[in-house]
N, CA, C and O atoms as a CHARMM CRD file, in Angstrom:
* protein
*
  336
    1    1 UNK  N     17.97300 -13.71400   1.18300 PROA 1      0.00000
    2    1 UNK  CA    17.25500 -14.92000   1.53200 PROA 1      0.00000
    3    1 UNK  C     16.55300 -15.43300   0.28000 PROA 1      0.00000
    4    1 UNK  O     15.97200 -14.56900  -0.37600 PROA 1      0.00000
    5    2 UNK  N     16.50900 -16.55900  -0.12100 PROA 2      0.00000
    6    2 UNK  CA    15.60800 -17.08300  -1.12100 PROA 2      0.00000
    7    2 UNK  C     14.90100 -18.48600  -0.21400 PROA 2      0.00000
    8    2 UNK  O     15.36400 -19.21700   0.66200 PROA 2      0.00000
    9    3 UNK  N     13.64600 -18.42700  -0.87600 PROA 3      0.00000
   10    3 UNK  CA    12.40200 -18.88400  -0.67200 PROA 3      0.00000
   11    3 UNK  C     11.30300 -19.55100  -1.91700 PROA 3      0.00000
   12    3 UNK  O     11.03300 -19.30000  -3.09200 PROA 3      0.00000
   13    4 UNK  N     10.93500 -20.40800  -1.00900 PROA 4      0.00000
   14    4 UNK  CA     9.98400 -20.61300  -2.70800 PROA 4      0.00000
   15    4 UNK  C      8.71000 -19.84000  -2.25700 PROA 4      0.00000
   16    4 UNK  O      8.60800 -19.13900  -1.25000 PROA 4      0.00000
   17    5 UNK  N      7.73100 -20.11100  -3.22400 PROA 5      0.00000
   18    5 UNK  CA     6.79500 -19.45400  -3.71200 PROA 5      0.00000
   19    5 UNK  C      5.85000 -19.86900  -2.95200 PROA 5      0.00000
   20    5 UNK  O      5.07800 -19.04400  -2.46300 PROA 5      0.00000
   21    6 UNK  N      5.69800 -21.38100  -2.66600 PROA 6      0.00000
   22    6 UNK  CA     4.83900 -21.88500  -1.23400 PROA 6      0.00000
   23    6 UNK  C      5.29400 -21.47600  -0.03600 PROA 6      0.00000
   24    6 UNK  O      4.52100 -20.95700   0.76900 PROA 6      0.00000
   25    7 UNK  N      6.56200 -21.65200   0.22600 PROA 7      0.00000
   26    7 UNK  CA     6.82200 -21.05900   1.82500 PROA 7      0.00000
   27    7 UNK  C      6.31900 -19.24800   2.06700 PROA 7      0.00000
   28    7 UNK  O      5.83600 -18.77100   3.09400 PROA 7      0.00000
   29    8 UNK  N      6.60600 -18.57100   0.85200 PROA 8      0.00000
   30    8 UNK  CA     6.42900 -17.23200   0.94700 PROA 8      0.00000
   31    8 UNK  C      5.17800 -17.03500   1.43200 PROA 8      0.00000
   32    8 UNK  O      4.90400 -16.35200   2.41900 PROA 8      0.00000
   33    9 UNK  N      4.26200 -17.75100   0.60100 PROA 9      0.00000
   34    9 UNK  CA     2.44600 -17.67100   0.59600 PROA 9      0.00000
   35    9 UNK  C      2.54800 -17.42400   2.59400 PROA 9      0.00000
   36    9 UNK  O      2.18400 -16.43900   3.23800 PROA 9      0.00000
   37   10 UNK  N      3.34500 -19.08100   3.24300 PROA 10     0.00000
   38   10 UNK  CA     2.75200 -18.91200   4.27200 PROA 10     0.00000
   39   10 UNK  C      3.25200 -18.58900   5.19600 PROA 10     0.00000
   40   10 UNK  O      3.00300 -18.90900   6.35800 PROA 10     0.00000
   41   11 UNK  N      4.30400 -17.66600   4.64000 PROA 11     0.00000
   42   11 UNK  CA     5.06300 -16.35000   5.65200 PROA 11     0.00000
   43   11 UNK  C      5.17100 -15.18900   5.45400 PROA 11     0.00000
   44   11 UNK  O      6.12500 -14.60900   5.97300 PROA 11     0.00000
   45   12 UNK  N      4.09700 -14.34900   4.52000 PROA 12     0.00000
   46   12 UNK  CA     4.54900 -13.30700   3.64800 PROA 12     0.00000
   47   12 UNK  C      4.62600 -12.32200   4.38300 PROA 12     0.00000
   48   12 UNK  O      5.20200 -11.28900   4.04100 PROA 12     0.00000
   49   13 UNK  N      3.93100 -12.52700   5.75700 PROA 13     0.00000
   50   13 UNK  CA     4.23700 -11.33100   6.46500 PROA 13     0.00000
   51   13 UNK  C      5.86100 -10.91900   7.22300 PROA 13     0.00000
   52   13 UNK  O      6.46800  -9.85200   7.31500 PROA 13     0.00000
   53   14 UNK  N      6.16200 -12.26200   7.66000 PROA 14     0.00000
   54   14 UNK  CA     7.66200 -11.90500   8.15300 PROA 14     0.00000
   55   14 UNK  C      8.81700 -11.39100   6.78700 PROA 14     0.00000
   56   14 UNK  O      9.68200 -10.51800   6.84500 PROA 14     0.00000
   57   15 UNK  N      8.36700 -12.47500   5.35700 PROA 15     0.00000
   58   15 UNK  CA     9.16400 -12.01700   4.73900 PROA 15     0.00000
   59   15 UNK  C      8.96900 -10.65100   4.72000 PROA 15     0.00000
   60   15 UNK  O      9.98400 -10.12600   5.17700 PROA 15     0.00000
   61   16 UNK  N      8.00300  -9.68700   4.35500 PROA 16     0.00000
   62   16 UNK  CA     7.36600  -8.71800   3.96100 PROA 16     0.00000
   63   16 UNK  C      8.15200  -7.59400   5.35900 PROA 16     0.00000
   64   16 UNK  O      8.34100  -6.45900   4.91900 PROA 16     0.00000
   65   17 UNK  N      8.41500  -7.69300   6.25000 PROA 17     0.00000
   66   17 UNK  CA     9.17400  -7.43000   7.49900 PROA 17     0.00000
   67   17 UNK  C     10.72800  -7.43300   7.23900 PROA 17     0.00000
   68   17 UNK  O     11.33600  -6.45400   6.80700 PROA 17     0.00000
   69   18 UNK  N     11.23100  -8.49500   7.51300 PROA 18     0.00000
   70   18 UNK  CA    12.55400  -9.01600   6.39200 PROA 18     0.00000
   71   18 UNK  C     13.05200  -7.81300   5.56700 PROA 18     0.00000
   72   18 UNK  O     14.02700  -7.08600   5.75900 PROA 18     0.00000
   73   19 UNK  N     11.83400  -7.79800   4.30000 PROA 19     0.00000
   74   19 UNK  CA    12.54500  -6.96700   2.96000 PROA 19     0.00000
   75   19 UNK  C     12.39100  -5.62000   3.54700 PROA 19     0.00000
   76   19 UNK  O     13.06700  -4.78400   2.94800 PROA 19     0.00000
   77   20 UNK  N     11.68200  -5.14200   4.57500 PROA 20     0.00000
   78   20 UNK  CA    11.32800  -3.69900   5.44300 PROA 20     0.00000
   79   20 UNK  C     12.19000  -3.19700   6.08200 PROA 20     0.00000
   80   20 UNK  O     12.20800  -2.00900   6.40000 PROA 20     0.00000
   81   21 UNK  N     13.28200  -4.27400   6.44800 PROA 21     0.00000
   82   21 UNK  CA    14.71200  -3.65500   7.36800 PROA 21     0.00000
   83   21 UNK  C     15.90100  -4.32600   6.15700 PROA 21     0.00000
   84   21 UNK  O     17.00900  -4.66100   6.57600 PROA 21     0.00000
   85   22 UNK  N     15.65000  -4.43900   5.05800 PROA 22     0.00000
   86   22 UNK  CA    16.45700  -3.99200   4.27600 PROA 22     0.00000
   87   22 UNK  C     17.26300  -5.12100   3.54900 PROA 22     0.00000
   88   22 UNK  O     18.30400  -5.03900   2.89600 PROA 22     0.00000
   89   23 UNK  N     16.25000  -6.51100   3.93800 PROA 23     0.00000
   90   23 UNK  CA    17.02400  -7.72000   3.04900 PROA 23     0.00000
   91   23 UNK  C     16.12500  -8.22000   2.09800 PROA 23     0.00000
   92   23 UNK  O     14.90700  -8.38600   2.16500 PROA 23     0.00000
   93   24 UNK  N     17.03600  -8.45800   1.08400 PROA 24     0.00000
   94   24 UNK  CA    16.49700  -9.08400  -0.15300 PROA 24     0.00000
   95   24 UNK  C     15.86100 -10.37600  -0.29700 PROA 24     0.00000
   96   24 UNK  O     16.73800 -11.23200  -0.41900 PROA 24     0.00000
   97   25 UNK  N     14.53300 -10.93900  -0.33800 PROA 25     0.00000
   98   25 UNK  CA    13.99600 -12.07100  -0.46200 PROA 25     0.00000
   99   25 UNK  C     14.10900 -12.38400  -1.60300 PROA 25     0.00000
  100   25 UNK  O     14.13000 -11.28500  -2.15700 PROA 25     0.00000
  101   26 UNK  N     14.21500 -13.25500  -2.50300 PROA 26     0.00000
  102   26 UNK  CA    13.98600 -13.63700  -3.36300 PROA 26     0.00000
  103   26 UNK  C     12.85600 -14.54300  -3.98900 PROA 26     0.00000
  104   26 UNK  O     13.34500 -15.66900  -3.88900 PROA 26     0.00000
  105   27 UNK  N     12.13000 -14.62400  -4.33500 PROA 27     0.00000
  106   27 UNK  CA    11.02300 -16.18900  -4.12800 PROA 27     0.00000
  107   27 UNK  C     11.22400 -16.64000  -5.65500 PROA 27     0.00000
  108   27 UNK  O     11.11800 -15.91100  -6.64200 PROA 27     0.00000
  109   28 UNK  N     11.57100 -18.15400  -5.62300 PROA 28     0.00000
  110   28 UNK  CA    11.38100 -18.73000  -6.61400 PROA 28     0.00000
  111   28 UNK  C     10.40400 -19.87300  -7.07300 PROA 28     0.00000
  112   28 UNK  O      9.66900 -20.32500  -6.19500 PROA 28     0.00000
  113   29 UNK  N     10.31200 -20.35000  -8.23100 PROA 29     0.00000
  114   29 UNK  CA     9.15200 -21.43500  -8.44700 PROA 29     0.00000
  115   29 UNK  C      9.99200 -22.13400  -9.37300 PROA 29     0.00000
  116   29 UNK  O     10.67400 -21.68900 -10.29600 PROA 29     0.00000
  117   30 UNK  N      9.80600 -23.42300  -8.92800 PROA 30     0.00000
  118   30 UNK  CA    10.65400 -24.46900  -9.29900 PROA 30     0.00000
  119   30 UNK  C     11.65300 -24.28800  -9.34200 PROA 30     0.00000
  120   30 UNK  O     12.11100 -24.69600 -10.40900 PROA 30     0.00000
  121   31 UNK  N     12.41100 -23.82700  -8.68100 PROA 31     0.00000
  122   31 UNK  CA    13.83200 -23.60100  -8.81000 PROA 31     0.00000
  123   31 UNK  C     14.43100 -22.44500  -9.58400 PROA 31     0.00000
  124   31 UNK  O     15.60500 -22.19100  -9.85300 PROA 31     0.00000
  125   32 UNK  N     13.04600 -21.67200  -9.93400 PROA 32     0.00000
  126   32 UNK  CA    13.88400 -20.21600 -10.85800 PROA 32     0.00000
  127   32 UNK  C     13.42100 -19.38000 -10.03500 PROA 32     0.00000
  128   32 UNK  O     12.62100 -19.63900  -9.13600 PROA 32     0.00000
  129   33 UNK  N     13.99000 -18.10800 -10.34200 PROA 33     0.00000
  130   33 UNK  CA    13.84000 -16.69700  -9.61900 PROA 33     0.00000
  131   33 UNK  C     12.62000 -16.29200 -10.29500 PROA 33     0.00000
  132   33 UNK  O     12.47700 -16.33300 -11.51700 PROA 33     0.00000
  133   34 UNK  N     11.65300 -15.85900  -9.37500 PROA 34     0.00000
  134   34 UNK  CA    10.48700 -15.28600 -10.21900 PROA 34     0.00000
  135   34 UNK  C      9.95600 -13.86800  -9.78600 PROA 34     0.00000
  136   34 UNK  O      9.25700 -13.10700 -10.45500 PROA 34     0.00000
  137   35 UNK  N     10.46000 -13.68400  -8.48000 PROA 35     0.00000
  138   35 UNK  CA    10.18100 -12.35600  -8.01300 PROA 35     0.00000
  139   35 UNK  C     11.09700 -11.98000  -7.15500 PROA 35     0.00000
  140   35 UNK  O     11.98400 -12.83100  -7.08400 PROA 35     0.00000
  141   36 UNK  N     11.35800 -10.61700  -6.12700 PROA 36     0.00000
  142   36 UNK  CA    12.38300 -10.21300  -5.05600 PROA 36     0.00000
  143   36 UNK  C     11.40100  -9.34900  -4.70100 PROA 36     0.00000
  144   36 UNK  O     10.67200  -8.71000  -5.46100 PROA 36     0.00000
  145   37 UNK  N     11.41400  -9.35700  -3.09500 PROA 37     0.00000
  146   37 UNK  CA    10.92100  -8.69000  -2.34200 PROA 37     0.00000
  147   37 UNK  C     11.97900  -7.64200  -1.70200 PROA 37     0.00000
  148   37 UNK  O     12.80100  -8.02900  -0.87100 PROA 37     0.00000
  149   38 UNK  N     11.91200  -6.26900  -2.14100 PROA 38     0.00000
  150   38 UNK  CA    12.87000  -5.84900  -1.08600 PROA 38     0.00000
  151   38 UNK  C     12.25900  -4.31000  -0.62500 PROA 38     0.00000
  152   38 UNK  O     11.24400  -3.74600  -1.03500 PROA 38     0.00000
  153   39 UNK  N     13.22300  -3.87100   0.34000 PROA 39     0.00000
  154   39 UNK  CA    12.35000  -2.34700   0.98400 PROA 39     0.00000
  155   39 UNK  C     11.96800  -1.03200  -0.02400 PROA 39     0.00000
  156   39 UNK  O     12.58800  -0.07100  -0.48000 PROA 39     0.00000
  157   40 UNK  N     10.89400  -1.44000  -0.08300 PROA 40     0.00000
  158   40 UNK  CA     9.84700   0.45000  -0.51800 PROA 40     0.00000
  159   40 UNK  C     11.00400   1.68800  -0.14800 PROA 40     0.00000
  160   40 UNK  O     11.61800   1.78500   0.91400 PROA 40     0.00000
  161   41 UNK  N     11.11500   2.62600  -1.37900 PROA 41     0.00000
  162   41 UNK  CA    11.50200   3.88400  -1.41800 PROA 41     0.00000
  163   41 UNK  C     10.73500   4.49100  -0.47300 PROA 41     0.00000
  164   41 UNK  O      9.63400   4.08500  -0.10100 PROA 41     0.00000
  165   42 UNK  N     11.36400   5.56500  -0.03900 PROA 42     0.00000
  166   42 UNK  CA    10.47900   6.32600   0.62600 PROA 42     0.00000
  167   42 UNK  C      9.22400   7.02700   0.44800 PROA 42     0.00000
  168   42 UNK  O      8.37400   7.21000   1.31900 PROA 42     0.00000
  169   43 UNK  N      9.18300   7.44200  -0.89200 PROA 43     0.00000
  170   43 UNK  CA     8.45300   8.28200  -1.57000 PROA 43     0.00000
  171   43 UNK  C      7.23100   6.57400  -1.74400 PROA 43     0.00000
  172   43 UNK  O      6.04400   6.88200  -1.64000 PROA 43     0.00000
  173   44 UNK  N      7.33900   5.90500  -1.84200 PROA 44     0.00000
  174   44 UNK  CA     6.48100   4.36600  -2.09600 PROA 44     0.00000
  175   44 UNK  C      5.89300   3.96100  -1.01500 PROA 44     0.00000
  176   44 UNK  O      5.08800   3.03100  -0.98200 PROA 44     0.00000
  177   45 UNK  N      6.20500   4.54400  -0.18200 PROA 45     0.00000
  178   45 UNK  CA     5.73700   3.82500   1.29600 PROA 45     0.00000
  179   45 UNK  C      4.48100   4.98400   1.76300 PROA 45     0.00000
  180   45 UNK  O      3.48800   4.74500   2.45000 PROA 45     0.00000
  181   46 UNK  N      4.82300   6.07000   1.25200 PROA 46     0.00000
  182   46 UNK  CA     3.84300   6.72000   1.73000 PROA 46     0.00000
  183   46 UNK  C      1.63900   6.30700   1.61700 PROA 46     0.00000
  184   46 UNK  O      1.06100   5.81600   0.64800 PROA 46     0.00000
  185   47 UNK  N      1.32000   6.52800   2.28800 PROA 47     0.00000
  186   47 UNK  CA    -0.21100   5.96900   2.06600 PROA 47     0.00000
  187   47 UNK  C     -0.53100   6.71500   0.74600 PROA 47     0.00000
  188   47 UNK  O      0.13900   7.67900   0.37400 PROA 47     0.00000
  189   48 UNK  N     -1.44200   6.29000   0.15300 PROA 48     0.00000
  190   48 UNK  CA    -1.95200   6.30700  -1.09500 PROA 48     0.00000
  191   48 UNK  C     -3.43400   7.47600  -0.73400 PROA 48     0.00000
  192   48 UNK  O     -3.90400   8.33900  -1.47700 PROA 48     0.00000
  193   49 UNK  N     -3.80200   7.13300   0.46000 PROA 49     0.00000
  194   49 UNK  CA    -5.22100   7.63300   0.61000 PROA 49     0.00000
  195   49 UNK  C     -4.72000   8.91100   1.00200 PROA 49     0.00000
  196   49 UNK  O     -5.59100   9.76900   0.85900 PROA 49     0.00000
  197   50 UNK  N     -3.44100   9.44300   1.52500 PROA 50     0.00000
  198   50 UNK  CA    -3.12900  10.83700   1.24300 PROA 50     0.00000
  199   50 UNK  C     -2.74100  11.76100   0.44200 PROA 50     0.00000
  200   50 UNK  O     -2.69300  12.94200   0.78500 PROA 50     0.00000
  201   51 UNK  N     -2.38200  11.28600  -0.85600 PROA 51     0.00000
  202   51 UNK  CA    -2.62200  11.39700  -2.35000 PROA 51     0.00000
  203   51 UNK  C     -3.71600  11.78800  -2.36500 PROA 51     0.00000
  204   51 UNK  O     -3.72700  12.98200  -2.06700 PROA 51     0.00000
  205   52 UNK  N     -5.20800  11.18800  -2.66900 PROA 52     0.00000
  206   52 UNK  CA    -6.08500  10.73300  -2.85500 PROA 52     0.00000
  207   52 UNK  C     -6.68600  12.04200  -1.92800 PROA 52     0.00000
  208   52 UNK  O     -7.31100  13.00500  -2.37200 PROA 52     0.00000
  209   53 UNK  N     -6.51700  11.92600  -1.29700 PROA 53     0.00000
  210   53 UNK  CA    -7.25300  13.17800   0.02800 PROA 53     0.00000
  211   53 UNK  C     -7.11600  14.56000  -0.89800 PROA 53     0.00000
  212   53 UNK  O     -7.97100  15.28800  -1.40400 PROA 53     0.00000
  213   54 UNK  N     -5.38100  14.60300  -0.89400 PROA 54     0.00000
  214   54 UNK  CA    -5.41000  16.04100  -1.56400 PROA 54     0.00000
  215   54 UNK  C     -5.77000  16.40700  -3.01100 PROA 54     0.00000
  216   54 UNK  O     -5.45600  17.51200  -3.45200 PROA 54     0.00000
  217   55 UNK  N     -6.36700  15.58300  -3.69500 PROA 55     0.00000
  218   55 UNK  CA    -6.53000  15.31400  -5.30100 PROA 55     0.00000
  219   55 UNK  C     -7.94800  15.84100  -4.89500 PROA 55     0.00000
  220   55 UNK  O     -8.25700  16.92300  -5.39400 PROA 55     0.00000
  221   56 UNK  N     -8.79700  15.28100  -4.12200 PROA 56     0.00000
  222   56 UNK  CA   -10.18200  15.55900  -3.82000 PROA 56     0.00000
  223   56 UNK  C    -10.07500  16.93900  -3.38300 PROA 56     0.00000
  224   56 UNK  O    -10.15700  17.84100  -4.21700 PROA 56     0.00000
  225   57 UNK  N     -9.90400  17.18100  -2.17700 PROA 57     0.00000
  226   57 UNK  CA    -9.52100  18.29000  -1.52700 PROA 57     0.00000
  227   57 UNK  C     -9.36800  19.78300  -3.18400 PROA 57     0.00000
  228   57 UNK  O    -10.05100  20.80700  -3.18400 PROA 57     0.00000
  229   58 UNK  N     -8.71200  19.55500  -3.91200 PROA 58     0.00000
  230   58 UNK  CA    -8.16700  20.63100  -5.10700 PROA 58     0.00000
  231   58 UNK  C     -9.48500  20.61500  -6.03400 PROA 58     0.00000
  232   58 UNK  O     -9.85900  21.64000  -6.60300 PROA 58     0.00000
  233   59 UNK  N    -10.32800  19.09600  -6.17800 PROA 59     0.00000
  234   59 UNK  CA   -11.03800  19.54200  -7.45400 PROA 59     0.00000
  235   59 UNK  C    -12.23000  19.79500  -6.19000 PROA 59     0.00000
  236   59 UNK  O    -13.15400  20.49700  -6.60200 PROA 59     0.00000
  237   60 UNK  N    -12.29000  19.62500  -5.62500 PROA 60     0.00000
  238   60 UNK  CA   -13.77200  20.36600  -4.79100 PROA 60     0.00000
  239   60 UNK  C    -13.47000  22.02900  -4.72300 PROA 60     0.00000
  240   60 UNK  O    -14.32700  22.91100  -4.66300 PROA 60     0.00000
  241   61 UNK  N    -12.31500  22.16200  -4.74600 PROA 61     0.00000
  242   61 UNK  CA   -11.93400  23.53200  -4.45900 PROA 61     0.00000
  243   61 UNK  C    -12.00000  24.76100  -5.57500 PROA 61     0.00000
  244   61 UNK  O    -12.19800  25.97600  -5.53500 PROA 61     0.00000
  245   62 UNK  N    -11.63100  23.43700  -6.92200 PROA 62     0.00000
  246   62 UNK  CA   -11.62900  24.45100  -8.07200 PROA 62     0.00000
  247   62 UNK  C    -12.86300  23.93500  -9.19900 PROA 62     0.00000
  248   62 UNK  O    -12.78800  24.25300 -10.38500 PROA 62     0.00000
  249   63 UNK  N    -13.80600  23.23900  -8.74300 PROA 63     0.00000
  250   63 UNK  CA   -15.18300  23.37300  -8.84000 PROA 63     0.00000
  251   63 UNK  C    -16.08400  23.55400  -7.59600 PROA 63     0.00000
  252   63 UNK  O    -17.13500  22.91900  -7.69100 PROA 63     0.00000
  253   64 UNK  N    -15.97400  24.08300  -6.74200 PROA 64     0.00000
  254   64 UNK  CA   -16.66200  25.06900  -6.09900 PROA 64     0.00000
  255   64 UNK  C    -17.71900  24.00000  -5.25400 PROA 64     0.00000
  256   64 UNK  O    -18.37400  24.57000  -4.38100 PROA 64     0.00000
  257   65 UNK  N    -17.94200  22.66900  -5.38800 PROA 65     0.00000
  258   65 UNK  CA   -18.25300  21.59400  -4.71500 PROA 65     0.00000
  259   65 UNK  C    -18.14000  21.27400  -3.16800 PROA 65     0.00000
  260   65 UNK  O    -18.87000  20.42200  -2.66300 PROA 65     0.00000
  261   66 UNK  N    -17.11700  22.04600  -2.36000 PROA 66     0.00000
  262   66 UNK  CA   -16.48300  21.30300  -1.36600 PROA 66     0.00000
  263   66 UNK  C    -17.73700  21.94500  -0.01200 PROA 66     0.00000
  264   66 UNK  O    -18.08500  23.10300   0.22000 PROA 66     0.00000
  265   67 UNK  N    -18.11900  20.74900   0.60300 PROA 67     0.00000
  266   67 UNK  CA   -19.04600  21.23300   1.64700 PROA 67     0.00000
  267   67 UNK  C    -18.35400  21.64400   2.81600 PROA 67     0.00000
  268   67 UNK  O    -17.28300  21.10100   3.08700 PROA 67     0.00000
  269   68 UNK  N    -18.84300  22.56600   3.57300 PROA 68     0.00000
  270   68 UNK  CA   -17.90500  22.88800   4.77800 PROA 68     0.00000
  271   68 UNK  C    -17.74900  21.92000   6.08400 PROA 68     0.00000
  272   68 UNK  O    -16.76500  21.87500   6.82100 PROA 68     0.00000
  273   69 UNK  N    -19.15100  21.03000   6.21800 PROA 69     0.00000
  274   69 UNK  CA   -19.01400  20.42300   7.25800 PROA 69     0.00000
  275   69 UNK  C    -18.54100  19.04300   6.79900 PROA 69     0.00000
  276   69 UNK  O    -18.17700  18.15500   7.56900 PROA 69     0.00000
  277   70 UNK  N    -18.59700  18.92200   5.02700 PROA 70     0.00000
  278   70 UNK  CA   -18.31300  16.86000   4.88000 PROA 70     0.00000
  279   70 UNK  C    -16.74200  17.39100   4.71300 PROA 70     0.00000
  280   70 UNK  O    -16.26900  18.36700   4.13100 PROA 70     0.00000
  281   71 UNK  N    -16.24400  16.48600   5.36000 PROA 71     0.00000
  282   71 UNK  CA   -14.16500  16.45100   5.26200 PROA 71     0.00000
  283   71 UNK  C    -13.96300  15.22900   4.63000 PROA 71     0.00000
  284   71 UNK  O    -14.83600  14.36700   4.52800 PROA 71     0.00000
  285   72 UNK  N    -12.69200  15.12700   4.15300 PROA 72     0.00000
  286   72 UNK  CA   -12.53000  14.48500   3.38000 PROA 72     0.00000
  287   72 UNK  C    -12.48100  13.42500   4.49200 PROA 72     0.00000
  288   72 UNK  O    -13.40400  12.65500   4.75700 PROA 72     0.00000
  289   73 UNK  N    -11.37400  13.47800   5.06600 PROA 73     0.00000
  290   73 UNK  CA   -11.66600  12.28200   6.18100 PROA 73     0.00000
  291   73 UNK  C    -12.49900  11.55200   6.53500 PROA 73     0.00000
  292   73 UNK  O    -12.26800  10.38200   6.84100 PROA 73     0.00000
  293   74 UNK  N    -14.13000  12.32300   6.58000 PROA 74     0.00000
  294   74 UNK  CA   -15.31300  11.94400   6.93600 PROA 74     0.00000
  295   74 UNK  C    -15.61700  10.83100   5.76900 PROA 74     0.00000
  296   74 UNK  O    -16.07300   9.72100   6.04300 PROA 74     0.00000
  297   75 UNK  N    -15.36500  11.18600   4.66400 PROA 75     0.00000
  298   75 UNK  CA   -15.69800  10.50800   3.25900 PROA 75     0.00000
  299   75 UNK  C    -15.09200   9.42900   3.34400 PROA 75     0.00000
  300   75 UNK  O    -15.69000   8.40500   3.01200 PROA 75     0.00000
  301   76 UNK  N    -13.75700   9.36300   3.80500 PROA 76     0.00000
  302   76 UNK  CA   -12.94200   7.75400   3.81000 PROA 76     0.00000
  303   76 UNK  C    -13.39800   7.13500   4.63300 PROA 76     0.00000
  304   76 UNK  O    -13.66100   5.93800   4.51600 PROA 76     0.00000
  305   77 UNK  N    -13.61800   7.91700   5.79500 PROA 77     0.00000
  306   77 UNK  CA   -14.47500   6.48300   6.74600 PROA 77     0.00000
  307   77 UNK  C    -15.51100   6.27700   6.56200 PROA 77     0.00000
  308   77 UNK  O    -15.73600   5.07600   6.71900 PROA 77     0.00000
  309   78 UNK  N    -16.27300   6.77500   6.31600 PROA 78     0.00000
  310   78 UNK  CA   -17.50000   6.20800   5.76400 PROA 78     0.00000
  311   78 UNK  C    -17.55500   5.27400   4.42700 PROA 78     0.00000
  312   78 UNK  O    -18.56200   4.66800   4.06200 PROA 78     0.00000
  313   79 UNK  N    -16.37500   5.26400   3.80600 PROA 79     0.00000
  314   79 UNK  CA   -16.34600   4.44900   2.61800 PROA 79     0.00000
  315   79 UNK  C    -15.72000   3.40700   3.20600 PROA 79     0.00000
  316   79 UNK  O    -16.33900   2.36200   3.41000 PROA 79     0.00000
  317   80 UNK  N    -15.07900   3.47700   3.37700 PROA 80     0.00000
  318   80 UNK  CA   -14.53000   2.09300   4.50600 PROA 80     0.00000
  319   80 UNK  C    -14.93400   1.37000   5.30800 PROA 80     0.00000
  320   80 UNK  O    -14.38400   0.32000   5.63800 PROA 80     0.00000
  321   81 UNK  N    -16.62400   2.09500   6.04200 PROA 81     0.00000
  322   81 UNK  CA   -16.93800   1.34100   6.76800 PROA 81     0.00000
  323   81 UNK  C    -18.20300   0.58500   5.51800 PROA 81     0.00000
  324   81 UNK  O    -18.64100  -0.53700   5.77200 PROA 81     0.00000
  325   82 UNK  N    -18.55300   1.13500   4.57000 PROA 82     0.00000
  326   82 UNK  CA   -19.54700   0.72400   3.28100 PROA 82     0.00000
  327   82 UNK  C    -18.99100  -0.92800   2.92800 PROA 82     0.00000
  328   82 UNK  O    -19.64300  -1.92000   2.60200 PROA 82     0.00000
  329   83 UNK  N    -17.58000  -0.74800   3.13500 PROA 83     0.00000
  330   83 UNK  CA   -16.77300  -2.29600   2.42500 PROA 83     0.00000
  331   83 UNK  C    -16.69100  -2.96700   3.39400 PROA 83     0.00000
  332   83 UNK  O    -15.99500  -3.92600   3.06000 PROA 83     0.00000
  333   84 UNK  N    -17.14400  -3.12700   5.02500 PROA 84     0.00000
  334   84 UNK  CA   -17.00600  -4.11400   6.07600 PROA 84     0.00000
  335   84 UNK  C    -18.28300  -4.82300   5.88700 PROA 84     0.00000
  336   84 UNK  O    -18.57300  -5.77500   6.61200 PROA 84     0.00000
């Protein structure tokens, strides 16, 4: 599928859907190719904040930091609810 760069803005979610079951968007501006939207690797799709969990999780562990009752979990929502 190609698209311009205004229509994308105000469909990015279907395109974004679209490139998720495995078709190629293209979006152009003025008539050139400027970007392609297409489906996330697997390994890319995964959440980021579960990375992030176990990175924390290791250095609390191997500096001796980690409280028994704060979880990491506890820490993301509470940071998450800090940014509403």
């Amino acid at each position: 599928m190609i698209t311009t760069l205004r229509e994308s803005k105000a469909r990015l979610s279907e395109l974004v859907e679209r490139a998720s079951r495995g078709e190629d968007v293209l979006i152009t501006v003025r008539g050139r190719p400027k970007a392609r939207l297409t489906r996330a690797a697997p390994s890319e799709a995964a959440p980021l904040g579960n990375a992030w969990a176990r990175q924390l999780r290791a250095l609390q562990r191997a500096h001796g930091t980690a409280h028994p009752r704060l979880r990491v979990e506890r820490i993301l929502a509470e940071d998450r609810e800090d940014r509403m």
